[in-house]
N, C-alpha and C positions, 0 to 999 in steps of 0.2 A: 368291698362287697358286703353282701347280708350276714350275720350269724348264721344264719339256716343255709347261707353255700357256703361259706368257711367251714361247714361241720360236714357237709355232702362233698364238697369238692376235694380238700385239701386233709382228707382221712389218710389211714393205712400209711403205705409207704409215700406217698406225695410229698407227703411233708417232707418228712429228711431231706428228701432227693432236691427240693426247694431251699432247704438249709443249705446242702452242701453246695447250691450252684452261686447261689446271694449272699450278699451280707443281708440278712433279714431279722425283724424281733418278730420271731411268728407267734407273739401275743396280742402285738399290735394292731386293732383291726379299724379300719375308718368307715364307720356309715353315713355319716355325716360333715362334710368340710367345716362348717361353722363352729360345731362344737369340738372339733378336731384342734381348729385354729387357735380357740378358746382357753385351752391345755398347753403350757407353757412347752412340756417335754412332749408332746405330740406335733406340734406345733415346730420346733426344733428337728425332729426326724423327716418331716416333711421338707422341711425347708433344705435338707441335706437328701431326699431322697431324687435318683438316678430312673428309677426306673417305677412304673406303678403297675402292679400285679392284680388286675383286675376283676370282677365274676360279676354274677347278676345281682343285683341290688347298690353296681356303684350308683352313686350319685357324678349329674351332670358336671363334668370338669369342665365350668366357665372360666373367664377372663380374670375374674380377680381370684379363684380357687390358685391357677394358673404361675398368678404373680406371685401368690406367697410360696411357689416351689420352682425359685430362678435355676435347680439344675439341674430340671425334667427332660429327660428326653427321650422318653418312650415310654407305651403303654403294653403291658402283654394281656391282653385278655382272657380269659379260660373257657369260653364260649363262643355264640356265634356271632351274632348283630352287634355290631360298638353304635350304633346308632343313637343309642338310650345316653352313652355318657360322653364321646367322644363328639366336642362342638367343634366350631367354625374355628374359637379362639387354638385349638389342639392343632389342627393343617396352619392355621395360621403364624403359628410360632415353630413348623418344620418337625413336630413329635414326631416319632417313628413309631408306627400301633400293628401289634399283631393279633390275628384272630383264632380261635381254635373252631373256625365255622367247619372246614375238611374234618376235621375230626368226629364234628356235631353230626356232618349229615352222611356218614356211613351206618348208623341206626334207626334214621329214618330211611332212608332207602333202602336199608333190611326191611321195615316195615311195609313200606308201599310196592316192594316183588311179593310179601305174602301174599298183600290185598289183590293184586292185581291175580296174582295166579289162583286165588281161593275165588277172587269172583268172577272167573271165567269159568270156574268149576263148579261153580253154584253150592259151594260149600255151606254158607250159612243158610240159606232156603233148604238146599236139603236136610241139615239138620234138623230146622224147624218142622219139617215136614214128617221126618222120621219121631222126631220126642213125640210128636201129635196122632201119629196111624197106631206106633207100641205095636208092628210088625213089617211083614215083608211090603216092599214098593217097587212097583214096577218102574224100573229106573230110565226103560228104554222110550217106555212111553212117557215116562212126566217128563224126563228130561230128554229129549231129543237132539239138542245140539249144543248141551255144553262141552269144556274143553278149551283147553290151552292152541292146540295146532293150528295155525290158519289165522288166529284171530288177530286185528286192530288194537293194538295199544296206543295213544295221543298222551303224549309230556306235554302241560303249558308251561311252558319256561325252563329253559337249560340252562339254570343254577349249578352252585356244586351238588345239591340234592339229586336234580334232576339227568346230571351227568352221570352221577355214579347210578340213580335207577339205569338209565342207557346201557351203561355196561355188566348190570345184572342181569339184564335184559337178553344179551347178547347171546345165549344161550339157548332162548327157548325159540322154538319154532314163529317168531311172532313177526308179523307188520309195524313198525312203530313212527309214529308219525311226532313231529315236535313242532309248533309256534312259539318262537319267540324273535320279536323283532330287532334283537340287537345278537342274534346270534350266525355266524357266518356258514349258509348252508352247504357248502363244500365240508365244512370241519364237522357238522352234522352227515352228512353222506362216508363220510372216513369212518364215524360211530357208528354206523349203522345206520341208520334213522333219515326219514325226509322231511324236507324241512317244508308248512304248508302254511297255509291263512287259519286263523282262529276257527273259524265258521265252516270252512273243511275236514279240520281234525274232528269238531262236534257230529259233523253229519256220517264220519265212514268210523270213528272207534266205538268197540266196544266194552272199552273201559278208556276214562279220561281220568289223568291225577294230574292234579295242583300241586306245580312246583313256582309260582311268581310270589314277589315282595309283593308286601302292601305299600303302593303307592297310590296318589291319587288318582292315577289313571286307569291301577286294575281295580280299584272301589266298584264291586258289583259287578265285576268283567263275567261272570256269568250271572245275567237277569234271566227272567221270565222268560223273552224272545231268544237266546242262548240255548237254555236247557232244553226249550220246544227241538232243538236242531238235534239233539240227540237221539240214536234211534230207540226202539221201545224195547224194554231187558237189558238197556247199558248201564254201567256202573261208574261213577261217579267218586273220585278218592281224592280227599283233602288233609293232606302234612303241611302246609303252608299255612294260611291264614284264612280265618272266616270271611273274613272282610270282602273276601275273592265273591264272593257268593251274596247272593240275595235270599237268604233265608227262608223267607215267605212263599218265595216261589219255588225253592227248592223241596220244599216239606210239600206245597200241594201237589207236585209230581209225585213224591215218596209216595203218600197219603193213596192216592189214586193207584199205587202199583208200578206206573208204570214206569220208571226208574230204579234203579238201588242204590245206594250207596256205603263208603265207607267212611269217617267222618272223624278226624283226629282233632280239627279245629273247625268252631262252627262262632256263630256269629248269635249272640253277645257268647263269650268264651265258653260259660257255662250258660245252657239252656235251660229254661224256665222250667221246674216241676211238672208242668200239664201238657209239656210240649210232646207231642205224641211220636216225635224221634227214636223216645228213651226202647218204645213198645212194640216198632213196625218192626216185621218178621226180614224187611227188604233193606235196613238198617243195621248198620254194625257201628256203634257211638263208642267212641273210646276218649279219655280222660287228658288227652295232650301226652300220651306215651309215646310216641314214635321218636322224639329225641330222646337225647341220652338220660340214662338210670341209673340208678344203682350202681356196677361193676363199669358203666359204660363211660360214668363221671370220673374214672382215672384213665379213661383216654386224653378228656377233654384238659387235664390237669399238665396230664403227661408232657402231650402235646405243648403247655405252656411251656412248662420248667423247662423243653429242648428249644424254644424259640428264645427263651431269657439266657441258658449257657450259650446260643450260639452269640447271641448281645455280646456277655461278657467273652467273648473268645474276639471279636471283632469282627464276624461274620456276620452277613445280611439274613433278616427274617427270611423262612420257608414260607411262610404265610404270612404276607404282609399284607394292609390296606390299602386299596388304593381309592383313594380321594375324588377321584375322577369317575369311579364306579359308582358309589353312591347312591348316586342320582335315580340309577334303575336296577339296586339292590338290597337285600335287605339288610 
């Protein structure tokens, strides 16, 4: 992993708890395989290590990193996506990988209940609307039919993210609609939720949040012709990925009013200084916060170190990878 998640991640109590479960040098840090290799006594620990205790900023474990650690057999991750380090040659040679994605996405999914319940309630327009009067506002009249009761919520994708939204969900007085085509709509119906065509969910919610990977297939899964499907005053909330999104067209709806949205990953990651996102009153941009933070970073840790004792105890991962998902996850 990075210095900058070795010092986020593996703070406070984590450590020990990591001492006491491994043989580990927790001075030892790899950012590098080549230079790692390089290093006679790095080099040597590698070659003797069991298990790789992972975070963001590993580097790709290819085929030759691979070879010179003949008695690898598992990866524990402390985040969510292994997609970044975890290659073809890892499945290929039978590793065992665990993910701390469960972990990851019970913060985002705290995030996208606020969004969704703050923007049926028109929380941020009325505030803007109140800093701007600096008095009373006839609430009954500007706002006529906000409100949680009654209303359409649309999931795109029943990930772990968008599962646990589901079950936050479950709560409030709501209609909740989900597309995703690899998801079985009986097990959706058991959650609550019905399961419908992409272009349906757009046309009856009035709030849609992004919960699909970035694959090639959702590249732009909401264009131009997409956002038009939305009705006029829905909201729009993105924890997934920019990518999901066509940008361009999403800002000339914003621009125009006639949509909102809430915007935790937008496309390129960070928007350009003049992009007029930063300004619109129907806009709520936030900085990539809805995963884990601060205090939320010893879940994700937590989470490791009991996937690694259950290792050493001889029990199977609680969150394990599976290889075969992949394909249409993130």
């Amino acid at each position: 992993m990075s210095p900058g998640t070795r010092a986020a991640v593996l703070g406070g109590r984590i450590l020990p708890e990591l001492v006491r479960v491994a043989d580990v040098d927790p001075d030892l840090l790899v950012t590098d395989f080549d230079s790692a290799f390089a290093e006679d006594s790095c080099a040597q620990r590698l070659a003797a290590a069991e298990v790789l205790f992972t975070g963001w900023g590993c580097p790709p474990l290819e085929a030759y990193a691979l070879d010179r650690m003949p008695r690898l057999r598992a990866v524990v991750h402390t985040a969510g996506s292994v997609k970044h380090h975890v290659t073809q040659a890892c499945w290929d040679r039978g590793l065992l990988v665990s993910s701390a994605a469960a972990a990851n996405a019970l913060p985002v999914a705290e995030y996208t209940l606020a969004a969704i319940l703050f923007a049926n309630k028109r929380v941020l327009e009325s505030a803007h609307t109140y800093r701007a009067a600096r008095g009373p506002i006839d609430l009954f009249r500007r706002y006529p039919a906000v409100g949680n009761y009654g209303r359409t919520v649309g999931l795109v994708g029943a990930s772990l993210i968008g599962r646990r939204v589901l079950e936050l969900l479950r709560p409030f007085d709501l209609r909740v609609l989900v597309h995703d085509p690899y998801a079985d709509p009986a097990e959706l119906a058991a959650l609550g939720a019905e399961a419908v065509s992409l272009d349906e969910l757009l046309c009856h919610s009035d709030v849609v949040s992004l919960h699909a990977p970035a694959l090639p297939e959702t590249y732009h899964l909401l264009n131009a012709s997409r956002l038009a499907l939305m009705p006029d005053g829905a909201t729009l909330v993105n924890t997934a990925r920019g990518s999901l999104v066509d940008t361009a067209a999403l800002t000339e709806e914003l621009v125009s009013g006639r949509l909102h949205a809430v915007l935790d990953h937008t496309e390129p990651e960070v928007l350009p200084a003049v992009s007029p996102l930063y300004n619109l009153p129907n806009v709520l941009l936030t900085p990539h916060v809805a995963g884990s933070l601060g205090g939320e970073l010893d879940r994700l840790a937590a989470t490791a170190v009991q996937e690694l004792e259950r290792y050493a105890l001889g029990l199977g991962f609680r969150h394990p990878v599976d290889p075969g998902r992949l394909t249409h996850s993130a």
